[in-house]
C-alpha positions as CSV (number, residue, x, y, z in Angstrom):
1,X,24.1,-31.4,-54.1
2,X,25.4,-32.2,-58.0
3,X,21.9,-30.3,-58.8
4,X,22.4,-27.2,-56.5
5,X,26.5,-26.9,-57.8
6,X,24.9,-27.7,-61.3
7,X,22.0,-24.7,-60.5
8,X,24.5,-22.0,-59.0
9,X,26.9,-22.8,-61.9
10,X,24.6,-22.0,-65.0
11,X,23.3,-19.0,-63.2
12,X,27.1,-17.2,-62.0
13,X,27.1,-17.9,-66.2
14,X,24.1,-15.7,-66.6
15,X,21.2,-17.4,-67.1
16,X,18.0,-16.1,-66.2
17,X,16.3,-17.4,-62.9
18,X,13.0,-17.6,-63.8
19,X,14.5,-20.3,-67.1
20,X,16.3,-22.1,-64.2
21,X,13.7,-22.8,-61.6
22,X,11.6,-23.8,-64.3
23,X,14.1,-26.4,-65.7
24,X,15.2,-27.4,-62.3
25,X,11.3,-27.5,-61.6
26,X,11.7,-25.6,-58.4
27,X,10.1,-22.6,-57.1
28,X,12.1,-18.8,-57.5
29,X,12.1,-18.6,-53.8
30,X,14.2,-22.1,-53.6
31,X,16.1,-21.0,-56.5
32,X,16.9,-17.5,-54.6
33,X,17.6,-19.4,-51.4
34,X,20.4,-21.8,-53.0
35,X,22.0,-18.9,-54.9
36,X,22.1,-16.8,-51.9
37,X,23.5,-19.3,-49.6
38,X,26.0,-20.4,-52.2
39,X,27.2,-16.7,-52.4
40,X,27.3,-16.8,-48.5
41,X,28.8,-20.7,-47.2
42,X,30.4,-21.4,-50.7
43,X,30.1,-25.3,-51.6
44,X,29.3,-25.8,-47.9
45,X,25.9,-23.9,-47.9
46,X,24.9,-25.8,-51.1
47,X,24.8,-29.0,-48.7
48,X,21.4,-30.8,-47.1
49,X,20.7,-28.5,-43.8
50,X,19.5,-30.4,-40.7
51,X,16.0,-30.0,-40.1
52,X,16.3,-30.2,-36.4
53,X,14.9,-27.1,-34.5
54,X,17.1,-25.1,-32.8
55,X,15.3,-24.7,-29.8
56,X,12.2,-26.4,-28.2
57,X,9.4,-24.1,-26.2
58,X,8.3,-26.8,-24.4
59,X,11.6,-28.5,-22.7
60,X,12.0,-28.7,-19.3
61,X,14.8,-26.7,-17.9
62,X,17.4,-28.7,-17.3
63,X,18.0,-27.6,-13.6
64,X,15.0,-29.2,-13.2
65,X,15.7,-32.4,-15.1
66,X,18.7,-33.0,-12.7
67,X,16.6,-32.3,-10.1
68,X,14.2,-34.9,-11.1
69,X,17.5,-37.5,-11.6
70,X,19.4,-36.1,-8.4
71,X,15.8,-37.4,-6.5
72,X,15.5,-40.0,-8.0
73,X,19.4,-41.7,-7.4
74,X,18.6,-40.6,-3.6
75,X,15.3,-42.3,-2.9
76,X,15.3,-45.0,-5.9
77,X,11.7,-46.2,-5.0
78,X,10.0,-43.1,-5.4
79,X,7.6,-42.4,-8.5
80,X,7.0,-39.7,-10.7
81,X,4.2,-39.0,-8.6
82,X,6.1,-38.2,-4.9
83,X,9.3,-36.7,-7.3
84,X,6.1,-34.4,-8.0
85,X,5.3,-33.4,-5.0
86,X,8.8,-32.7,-4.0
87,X,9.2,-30.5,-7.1
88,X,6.2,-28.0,-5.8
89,X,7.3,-28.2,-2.6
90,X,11.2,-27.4,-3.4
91,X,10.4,-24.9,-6.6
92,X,7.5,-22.5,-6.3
93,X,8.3,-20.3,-8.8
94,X,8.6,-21.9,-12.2
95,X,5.9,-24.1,-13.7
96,X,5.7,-27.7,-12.0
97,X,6.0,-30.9,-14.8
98,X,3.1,-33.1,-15.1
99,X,3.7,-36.4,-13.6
100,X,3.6,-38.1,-17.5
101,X,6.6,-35.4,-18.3
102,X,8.9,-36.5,-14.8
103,X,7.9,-40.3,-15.8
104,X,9.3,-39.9,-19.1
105,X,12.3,-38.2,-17.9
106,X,13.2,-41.1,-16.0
107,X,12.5,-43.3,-18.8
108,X,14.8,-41.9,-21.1
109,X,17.7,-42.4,-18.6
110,X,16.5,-45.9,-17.9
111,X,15.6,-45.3,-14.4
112,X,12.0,-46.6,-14.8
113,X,11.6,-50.8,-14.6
114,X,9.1,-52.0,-16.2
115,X,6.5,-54.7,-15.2
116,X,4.9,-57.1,-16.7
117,X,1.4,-57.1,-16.9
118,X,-0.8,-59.5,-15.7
119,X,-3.3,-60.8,-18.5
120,X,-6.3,-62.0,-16.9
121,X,-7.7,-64.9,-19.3
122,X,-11.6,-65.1,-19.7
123,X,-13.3,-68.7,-17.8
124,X,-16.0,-69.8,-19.9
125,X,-19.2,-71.2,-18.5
126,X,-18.7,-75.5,-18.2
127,X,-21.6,-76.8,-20.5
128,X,-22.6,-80.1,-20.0
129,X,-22.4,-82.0,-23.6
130,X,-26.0,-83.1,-25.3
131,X,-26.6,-87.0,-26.1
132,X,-29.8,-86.4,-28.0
133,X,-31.1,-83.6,-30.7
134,X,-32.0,-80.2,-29.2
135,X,-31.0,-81.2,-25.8
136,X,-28.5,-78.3,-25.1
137,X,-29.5,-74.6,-25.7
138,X,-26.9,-72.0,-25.8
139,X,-27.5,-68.1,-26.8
140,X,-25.9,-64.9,-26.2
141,X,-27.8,-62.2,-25.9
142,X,-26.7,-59.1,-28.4
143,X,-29.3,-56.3,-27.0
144,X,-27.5,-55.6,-23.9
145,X,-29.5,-57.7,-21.2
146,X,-27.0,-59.1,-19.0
147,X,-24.3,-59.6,-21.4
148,X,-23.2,-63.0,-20.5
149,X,-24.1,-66.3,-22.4
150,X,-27.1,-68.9,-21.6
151,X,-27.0,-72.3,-21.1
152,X,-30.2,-74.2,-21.1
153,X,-30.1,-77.8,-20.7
154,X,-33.5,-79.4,-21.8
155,X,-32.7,-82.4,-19.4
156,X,-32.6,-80.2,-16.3
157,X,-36.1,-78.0,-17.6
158,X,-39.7,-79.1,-17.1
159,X,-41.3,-79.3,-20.8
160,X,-39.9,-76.6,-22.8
161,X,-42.2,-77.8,-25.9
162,X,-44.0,-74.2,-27.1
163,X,-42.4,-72.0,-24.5
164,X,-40.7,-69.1,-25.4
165,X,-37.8,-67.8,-23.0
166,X,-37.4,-64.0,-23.2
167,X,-35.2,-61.8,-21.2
168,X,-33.1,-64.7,-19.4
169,X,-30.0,-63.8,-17.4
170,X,-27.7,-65.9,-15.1
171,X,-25.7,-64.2,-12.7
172,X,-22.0,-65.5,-11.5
């Protein structure tokens, strides 16, 4: 704001426009739009405006919002989705929420509780351990095939000496 008073000061003195923005380093149009608020707010207009909007297209009417939180306090188990329904069935005229937008309503007035989720933990395959050189095989397969690792034991194999294994799977 010291820059702004500074700004509208040295031009009410005269100075050229143009030399100010230039000095300032700011556009003429800023420059313009300081000195004309100053000469409209006084001090007041030369101060940081909020940047807020002053409306939002896309906000729900608030009778419906209270809607939404008026069914909600009466049947406290019911979801977005059935609060849903009874909006189309209740108001046919006016564009119906999606269930995200009613689920967030209730969110923001803490009326949704929220659950844990349950992790499920991958099992790995039990290999039994080798006691000799190559005795255990293991190998995952990266072009696609079954996706899952394999396991070959040499102990539990017939001769395995020059063979080749191509296009194993074991299913669960």
């Amino acid at each position: 704001m010291d820059e702004r008073l500074q700004f509208v000061a040295r031009r009410l003195a005269g100075e050229a426009m143009v030399e100010l923005c230039r000095e300032f380093g700011i556009s003429r149009k800023t420059g313009y739009k300081i000195f004309d608020r100053y000469q409209e707010c006084g001090i007041q207009g030369l101060t940081d405006r909020s940047r807020r909007p002053y409306r939002y297209d896309h906000q729900l009417p608030f009778q419906v919002e209270n809607f939404i939180l008026n069914v909600k306090q009466e049947h406290a188990s019911w979801g977005a989705r059935k609060i849903r329904e009874r909006l189309i069935r209740r108001f046919s005229g006016i564009k119906i929420p999606a269930k995200s937008t009613i689920h967030a309503v209730l969110d923001r007035h803490g009326l949704v509780e929220r659950r844990g989720r349950v992790r499920r933990r991958a099992q790995g395959t039990p290999l039994s351990l080798g006691q000799r050189p190559n005795e255990l095989w293991c190998t995952d397969s990266p072009s696609g095939g079954c996706g899952s690792a394999l396991a070959l034991n040499a102990s539990n194999l017939p001769t395995l000496s020059k063979t080749v294994v191509t296009n194993a799977c074991i299913s669960p």
